[in-house]
VMD Tcl script that draws the C-alpha trace (Angstrom):
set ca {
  {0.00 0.00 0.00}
  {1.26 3.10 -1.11}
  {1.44 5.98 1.83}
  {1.43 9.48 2.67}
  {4.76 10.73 2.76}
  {3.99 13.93 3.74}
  {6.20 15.36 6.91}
  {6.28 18.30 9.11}
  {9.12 20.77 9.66}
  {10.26 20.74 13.32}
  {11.54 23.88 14.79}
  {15.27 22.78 14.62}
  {14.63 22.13 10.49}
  {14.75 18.52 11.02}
  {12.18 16.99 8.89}
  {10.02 14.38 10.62}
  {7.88 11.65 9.26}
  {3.99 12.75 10.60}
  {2.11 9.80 12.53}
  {-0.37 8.97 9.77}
  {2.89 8.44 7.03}
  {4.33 5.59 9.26}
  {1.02 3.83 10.01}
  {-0.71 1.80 8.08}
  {-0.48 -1.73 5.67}
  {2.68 -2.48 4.44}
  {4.35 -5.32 1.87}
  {7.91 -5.77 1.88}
  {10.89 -8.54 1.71}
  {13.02 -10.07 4.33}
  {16.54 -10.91 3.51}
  {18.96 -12.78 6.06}
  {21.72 -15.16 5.88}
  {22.46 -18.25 8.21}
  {25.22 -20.40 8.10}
  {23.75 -23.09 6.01}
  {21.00 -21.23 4.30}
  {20.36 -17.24 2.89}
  {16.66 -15.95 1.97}
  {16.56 -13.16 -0.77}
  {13.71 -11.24 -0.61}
  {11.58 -13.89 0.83}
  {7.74 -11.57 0.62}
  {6.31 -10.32 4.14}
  {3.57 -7.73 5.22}
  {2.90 -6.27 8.55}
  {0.79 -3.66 9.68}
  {1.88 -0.75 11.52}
  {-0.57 0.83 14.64}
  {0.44 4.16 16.56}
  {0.97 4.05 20.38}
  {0.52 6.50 23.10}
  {4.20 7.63 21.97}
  {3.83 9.88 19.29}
  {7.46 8.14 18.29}
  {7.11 4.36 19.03}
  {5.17 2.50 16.66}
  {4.10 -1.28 17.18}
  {2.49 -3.87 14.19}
  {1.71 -7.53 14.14}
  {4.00 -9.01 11.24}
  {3.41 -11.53 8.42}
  {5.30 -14.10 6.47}
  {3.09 -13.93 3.85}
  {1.81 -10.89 1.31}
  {-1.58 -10.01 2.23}
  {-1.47 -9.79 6.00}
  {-2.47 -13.29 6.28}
  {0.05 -16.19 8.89}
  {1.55 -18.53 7.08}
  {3.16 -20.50 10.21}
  {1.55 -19.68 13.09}
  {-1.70 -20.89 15.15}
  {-2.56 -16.80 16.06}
  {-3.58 -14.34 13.99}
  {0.24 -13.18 12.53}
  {3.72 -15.04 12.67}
  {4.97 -12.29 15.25}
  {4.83 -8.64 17.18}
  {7.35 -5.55 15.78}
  {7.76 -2.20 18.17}
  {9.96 0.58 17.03}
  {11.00 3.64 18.21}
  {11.53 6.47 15.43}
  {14.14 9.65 15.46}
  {13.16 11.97 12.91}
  {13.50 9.33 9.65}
  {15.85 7.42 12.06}
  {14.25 3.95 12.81}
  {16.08 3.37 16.29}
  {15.52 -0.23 18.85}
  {13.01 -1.81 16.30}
  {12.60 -5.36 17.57}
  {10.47 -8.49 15.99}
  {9.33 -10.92 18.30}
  {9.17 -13.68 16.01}
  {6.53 -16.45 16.75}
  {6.11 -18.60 13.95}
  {5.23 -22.03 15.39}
  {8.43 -24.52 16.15}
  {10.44 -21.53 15.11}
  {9.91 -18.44 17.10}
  {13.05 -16.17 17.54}
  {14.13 -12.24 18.53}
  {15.06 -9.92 15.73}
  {16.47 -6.25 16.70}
  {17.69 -3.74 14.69}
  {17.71 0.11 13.19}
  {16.97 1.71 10.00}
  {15.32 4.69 7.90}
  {12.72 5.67 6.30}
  {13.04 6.99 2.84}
  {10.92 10.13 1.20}
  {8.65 7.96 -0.48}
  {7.55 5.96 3.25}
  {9.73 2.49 2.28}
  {11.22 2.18 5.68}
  {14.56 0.06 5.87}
  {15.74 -2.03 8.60}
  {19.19 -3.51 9.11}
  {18.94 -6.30 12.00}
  {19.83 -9.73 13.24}
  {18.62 -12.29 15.60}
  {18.23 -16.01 15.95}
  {15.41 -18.79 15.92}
  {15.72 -22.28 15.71}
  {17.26 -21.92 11.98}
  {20.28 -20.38 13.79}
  {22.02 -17.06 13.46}
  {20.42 -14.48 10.89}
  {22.87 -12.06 9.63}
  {22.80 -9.36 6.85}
  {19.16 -9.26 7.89}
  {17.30 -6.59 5.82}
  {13.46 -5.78 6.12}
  {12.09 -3.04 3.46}
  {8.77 -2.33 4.04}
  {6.89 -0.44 1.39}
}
mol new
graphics top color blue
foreach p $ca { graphics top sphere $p radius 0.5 }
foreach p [lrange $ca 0 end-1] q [lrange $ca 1 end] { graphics top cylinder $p $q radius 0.2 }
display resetview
């Protein structure tokens, strides 16, 4: 889903993603290597809810396009906070809990002009080690 990208000025001429540009549905890739294995743009959605924070934003995440699980018994594969600076994506975290498999994910990023945000991360689950991990979210 495309999004608003509109942003505010901020007194200090930083320019700052507004609330309604980082919430909403999103479809994306995950990309992570492990030591006997590497995913390439393997396709994921989430969607992305404001909190009481005007800066933190939390989202249930999907390992699927379309918002739908593919691997868990609930109603998404796992839980994403993250904490934004500005178009700084600072101490995002995935709390992965696809079934068999579940695993912690942190990591920091950006978010782009057009609303793709980026995030850089690593973690583990019971694949191993992910490194080089890259979520884009568009």
């Amino acid at each position: 889903m495309a999004l608003n990208t509109s942003c505010k000025s901020e007194d200090d001429g930083a320019v700052v993603p507004k609330e309604s540009s980082i919430v909403g549905n999103y479809q994306g890739s995950w990309s992570s290597t492990l030591p006997s294995k590497k995913y390439e743009n393997y396709p994921i959605s989430a969607k992305i809810t404001a909190t009481d924070d005007p800066n933190v934003f939390k989202g249930e995440f999907f390992f699927a396009v379309g918002l739908v699980s593919c691997c868990n018994s609930g109603e998404n594969d796992g839980l994403l906070t993250f904490e934004i600076d500005g178009k700084t994506v600072r101490k995002f975290r995935y709390d992965d809990r696809v079934r068999s498999c579940s695993g912690l994910f942190e990591g920091t990023g950006s978010i782009a002009d057009d609303g793709k945000i980026t995030i850089n991360f690593s973690g583990s689950d019971c694949e191993g080690a992910h490194t080089d991990g890259l979520l884009i979210f568009r």
